[in-house]
FIKOLZA-1660 file (N, C-alpha, C; in steps of 0.1 Angstrom, whole numbers, plus 5000, padded with zeros to 4 digits):
% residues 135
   i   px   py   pz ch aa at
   1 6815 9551 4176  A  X  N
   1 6817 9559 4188  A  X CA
   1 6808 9554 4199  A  X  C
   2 6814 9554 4213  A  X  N
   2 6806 9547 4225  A  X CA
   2 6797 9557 4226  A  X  C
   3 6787 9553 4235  A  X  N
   3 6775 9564 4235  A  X CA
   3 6778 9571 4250  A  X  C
   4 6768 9580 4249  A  X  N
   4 6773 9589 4261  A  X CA
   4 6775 9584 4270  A  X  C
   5 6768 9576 4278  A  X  N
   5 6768 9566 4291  A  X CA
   5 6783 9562 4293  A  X  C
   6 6786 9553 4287  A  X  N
   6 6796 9547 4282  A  X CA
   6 6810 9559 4287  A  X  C
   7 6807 9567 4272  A  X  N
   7 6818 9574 4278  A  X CA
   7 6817 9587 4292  A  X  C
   8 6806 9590 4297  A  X  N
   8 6806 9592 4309  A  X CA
   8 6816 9583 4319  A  X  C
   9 6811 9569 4320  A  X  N
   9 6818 9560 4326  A  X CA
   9 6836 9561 4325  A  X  C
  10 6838 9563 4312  A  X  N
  10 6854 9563 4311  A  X CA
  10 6860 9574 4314  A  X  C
  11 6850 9590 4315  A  X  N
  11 6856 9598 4320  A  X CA
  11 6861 9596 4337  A  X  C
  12 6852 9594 4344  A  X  N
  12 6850 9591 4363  A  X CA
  12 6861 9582 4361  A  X  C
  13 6865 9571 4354  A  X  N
  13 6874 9562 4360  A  X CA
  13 6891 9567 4357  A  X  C
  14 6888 9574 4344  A  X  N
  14 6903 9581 4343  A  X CA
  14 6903 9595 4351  A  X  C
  15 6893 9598 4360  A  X  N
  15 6895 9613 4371  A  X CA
  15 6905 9605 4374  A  X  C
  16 6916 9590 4380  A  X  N
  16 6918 9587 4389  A  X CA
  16 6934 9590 4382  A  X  C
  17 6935 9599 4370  A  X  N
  17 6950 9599 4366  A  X CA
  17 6949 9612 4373  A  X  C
  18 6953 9620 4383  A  X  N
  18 6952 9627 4382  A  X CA
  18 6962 9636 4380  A  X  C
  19 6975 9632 4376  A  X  N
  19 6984 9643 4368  A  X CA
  19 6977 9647 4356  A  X  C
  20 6973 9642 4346  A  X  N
  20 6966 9648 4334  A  X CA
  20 6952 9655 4335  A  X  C
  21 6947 9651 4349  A  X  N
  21 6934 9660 4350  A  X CA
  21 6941 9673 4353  A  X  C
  22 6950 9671 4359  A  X  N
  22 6956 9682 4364  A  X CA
  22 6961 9692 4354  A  X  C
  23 6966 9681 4346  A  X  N
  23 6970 9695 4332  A  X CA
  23 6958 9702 4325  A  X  C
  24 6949 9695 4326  A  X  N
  24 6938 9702 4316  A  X CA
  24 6932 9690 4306  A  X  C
  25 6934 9675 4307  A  X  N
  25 6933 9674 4294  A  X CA
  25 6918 9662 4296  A  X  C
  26 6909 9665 4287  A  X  N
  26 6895 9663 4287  A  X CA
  26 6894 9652 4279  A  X  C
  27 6886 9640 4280  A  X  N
  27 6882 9629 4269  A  X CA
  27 6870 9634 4262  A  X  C
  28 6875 9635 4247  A  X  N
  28 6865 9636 4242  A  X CA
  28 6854 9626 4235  A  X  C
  29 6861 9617 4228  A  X  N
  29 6855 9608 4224  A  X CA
  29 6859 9596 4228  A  X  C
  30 6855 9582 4227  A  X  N
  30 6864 9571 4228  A  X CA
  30 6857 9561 4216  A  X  C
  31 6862 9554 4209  A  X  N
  31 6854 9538 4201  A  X CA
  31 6865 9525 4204  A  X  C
  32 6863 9519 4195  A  X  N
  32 6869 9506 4192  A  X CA
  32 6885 9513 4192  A  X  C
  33 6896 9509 4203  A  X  N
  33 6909 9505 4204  A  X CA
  33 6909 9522 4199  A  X  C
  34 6905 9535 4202  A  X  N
  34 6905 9546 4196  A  X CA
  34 6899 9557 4212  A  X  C
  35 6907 9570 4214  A  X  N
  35 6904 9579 4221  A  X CA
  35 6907 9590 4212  A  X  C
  36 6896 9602 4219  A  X  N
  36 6900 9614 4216  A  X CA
  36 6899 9627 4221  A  X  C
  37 6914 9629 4229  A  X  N
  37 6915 9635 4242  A  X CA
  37 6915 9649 4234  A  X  C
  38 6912 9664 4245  A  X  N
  38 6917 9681 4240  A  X CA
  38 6922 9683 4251  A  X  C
  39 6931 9696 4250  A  X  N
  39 6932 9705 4265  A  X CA
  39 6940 9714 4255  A  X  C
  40 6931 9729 4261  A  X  N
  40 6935 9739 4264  A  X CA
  40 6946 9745 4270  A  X  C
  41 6951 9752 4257  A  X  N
  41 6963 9754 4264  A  X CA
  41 6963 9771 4274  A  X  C
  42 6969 9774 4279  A  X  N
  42 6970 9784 4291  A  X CA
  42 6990 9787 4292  A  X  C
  43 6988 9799 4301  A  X  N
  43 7001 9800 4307  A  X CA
  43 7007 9790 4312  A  X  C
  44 7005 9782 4324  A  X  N
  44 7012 9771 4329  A  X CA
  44 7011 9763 4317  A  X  C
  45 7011 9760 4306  A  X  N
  45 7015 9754 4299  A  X CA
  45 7027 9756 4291  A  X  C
  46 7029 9765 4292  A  X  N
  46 7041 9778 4283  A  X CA
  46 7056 9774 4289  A  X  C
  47 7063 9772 4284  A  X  N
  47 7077 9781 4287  A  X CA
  47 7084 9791 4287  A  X  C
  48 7098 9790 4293  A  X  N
  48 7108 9807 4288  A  X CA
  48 7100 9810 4280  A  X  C
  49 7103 9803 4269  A  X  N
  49 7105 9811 4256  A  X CA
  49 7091 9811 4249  A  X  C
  50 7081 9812 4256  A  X  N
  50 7064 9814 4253  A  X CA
  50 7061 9799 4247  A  X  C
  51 7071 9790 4240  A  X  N
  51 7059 9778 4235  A  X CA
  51 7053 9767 4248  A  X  C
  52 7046 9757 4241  A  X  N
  52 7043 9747 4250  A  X CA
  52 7051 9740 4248  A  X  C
  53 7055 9737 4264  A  X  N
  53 7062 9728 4271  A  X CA
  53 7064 9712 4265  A  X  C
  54 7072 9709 4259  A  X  N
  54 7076 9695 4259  A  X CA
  54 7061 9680 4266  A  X  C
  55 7066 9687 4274  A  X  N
  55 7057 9674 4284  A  X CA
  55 7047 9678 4280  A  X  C
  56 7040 9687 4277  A  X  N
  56 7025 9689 4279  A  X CA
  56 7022 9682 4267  A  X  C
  57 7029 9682 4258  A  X  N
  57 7021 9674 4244  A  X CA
  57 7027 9659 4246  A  X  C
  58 7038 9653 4259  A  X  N
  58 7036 9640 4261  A  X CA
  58 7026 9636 4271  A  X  C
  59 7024 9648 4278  A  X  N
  59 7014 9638 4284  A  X CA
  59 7001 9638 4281  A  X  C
  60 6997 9648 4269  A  X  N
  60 6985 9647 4260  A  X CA
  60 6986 9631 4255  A  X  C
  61 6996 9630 4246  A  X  N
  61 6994 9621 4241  A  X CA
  61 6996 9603 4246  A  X  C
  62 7001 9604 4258  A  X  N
  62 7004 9593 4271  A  X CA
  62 6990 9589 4278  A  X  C
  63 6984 9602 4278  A  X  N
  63 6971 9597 4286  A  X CA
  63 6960 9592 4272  A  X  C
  64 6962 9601 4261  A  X  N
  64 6951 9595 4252  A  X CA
  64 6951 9583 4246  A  X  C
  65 6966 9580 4248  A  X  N
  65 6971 9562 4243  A  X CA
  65 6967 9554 4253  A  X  C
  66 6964 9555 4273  A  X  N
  66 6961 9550 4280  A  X CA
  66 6944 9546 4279  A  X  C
  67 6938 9561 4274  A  X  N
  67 6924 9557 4272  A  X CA
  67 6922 9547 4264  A  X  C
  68 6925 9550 4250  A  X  N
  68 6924 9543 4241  A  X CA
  68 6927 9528 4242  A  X  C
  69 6943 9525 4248  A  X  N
  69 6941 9512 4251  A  X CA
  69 6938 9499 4263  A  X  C
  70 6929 9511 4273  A  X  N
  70 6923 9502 4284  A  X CA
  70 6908 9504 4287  A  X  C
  71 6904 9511 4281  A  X  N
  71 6891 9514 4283  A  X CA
  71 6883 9505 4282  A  X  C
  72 6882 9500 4271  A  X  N
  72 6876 9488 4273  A  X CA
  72 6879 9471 4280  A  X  C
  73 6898 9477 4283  A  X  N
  73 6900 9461 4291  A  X CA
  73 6910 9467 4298  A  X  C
  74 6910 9473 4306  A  X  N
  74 6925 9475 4314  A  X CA
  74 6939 9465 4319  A  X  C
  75 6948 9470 4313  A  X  N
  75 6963 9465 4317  A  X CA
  75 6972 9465 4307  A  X  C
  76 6967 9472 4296  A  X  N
  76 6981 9480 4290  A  X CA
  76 6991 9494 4298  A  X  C
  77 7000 9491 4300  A  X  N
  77 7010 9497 4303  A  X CA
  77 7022 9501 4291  A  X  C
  78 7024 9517 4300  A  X  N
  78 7034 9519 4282  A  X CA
  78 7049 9513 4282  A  X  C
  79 7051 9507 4278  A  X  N
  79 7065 9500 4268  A  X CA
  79 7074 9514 4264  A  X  C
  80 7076 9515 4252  A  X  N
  80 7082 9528 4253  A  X CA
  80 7072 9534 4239  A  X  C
  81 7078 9548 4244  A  X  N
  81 7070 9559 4232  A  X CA
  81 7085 9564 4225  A  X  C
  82 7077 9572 4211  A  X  N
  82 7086 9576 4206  A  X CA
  82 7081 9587 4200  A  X  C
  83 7086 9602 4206  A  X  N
  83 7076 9615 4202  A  X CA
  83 7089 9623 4193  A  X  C
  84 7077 9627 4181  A  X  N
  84 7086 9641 4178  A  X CA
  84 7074 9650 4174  A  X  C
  85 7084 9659 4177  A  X  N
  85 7073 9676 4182  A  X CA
  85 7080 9680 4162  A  X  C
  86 7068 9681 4159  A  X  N
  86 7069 9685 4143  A  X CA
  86 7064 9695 4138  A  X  C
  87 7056 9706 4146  A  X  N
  87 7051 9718 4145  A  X CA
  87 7044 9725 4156  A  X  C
  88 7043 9741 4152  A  X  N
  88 7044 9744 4166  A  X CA
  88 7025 9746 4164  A  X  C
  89 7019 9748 4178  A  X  N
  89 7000 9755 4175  A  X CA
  89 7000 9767 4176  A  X  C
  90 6988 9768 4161  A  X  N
  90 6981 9780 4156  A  X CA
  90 6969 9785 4167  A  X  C
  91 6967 9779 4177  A  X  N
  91 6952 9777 4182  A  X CA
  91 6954 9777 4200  A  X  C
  92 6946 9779 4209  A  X  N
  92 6945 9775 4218  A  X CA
  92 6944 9758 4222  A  X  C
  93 6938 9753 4211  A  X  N
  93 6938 9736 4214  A  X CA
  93 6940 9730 4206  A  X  C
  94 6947 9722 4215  A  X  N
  94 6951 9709 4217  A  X CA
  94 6943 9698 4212  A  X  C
  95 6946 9688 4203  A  X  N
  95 6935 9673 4201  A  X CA
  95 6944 9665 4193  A  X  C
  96 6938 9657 4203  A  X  N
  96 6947 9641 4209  A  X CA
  96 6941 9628 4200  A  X  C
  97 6947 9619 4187  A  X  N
  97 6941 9609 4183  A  X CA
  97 6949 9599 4182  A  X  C
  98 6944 9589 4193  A  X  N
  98 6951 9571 4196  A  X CA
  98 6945 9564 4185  A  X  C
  99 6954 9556 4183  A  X  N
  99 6943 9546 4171  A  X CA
  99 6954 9531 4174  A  X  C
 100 6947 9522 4175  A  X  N
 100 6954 9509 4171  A  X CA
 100 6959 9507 4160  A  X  C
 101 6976 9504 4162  A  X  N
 101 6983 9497 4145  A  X CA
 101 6980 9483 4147  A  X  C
 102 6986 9477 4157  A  X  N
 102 6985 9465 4158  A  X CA
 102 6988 9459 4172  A  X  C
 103 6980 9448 4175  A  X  N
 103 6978 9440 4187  A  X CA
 103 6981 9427 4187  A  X  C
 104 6992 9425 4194  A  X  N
 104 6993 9413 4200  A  X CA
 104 6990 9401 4214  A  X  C
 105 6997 9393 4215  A  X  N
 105 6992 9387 4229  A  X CA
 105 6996 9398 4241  A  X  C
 106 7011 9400 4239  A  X  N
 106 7015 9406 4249  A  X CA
 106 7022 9423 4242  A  X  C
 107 7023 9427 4229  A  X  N
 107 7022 9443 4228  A  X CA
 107 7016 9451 4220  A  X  C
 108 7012 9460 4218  A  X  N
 108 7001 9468 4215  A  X CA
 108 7010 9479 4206  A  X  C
 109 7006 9483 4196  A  X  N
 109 7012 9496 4189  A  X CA
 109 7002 9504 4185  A  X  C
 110 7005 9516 4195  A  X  N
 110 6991 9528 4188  A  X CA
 110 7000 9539 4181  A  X  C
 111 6993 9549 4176  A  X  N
 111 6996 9562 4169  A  X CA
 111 6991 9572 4172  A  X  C
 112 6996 9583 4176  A  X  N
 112 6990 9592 4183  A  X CA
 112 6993 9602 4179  A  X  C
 113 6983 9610 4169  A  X  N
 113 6983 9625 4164  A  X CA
 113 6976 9638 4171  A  X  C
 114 6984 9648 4171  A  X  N
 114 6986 9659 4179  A  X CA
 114 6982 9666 4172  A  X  C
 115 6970 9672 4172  A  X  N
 115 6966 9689 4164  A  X CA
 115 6962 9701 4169  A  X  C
 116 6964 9712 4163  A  X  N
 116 6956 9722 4170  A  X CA
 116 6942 9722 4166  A  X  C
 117 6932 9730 4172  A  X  N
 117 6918 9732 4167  A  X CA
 117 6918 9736 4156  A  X  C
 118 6926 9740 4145  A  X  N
 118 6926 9747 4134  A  X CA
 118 6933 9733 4126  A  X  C
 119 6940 9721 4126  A  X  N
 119 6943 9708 4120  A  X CA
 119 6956 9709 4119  A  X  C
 120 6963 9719 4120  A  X  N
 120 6978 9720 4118  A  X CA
 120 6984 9710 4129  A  X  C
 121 6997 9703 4125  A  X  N
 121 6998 9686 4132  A  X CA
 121 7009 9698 4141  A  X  C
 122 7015 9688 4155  A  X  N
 122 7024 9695 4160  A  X CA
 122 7031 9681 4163  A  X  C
 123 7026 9675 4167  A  X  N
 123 7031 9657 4175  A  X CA
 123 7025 9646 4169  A  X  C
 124 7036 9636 4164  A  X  N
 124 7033 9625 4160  A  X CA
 124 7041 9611 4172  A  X  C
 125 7034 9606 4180  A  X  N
 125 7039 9599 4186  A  X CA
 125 7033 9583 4185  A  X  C
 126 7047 9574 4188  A  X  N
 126 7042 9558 4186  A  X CA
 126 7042 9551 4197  A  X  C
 127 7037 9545 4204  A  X  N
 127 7032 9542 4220  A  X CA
 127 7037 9525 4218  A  X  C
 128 7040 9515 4225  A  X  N
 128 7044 9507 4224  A  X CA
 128 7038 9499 4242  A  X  C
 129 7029 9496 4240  A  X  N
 129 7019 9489 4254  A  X CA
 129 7026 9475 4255  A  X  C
 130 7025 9472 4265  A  X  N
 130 7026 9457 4275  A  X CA
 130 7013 9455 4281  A  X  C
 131 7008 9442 4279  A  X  N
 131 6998 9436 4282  A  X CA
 131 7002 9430 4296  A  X  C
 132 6998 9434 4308  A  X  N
 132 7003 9430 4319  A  X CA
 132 6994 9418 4322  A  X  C
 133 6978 9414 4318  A  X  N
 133 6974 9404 4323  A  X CA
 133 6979 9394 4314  A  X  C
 134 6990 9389 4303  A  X  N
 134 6994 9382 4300  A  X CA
 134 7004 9379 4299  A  X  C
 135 7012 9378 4307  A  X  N
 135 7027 9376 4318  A  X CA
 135 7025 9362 4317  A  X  C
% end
């Protein structure tokens, strides 16, 4: 795990997403090719029909695949994702875990698991990055 400094630093630079600051959603940890985003869920999260919103658990999991795979070198960009919403939350939060499958010159495949504060999974999504400084 990076030390606090460190991840200080990668909080201030991702203020600059600011649709996901805007949702709520907080870095918690970062290491090696690995983030680990939360956010609280609330009413503007909610839909009609009282659950959370579709997007809110993509763009949980969009921004915690961005930490994860630029933090330490920026210019992955997402390729395509592939989400399925697999259970609903027990809990007010949200937590977000990127992890590197595998890297190449030019694409990246992370995994990104969605839980409530209590471990029950809701989102399992596969992120598929382009390495833009190797064009």
């Amino acid at each position: 795990m990076a030390d606090k400094e460190t991840l200080e630093r990668v909080r201030e630079f991702f203020e600059g997403d600011h649709y996901a600051m805007d949702t709520g959603v907080f870095i918690e940890e970062i290491d090696d090719h690995y983030a680990k985003c939360s956010l609280v869920i609330n009413d503007r999260h909610r839909n009609a029909m009282g659950g959370v919103m579709g997007g809110v658990y993509f763009t949980l999991a969009d921004f915690t695949f961005a930490v994860a795979s630029n933090w330490q070198k920026a210019g992955i960009v997402g390729l395509n994702c592939d989400v399925s919403y697999i259970g609903v939350p027990k809990s007010d939060k949200l937590i977000a875990e990127a992890r590197l499958v595998k890297e190449s010159k030019h694409i990246s495949t992370y995994n990104v698991e969605i839980r409530d504060s209590l471990g029950n999974i809701t989102t399992i999504v596969q992120c598929l990055g382009f390495n833009v400084n190797n064009r």
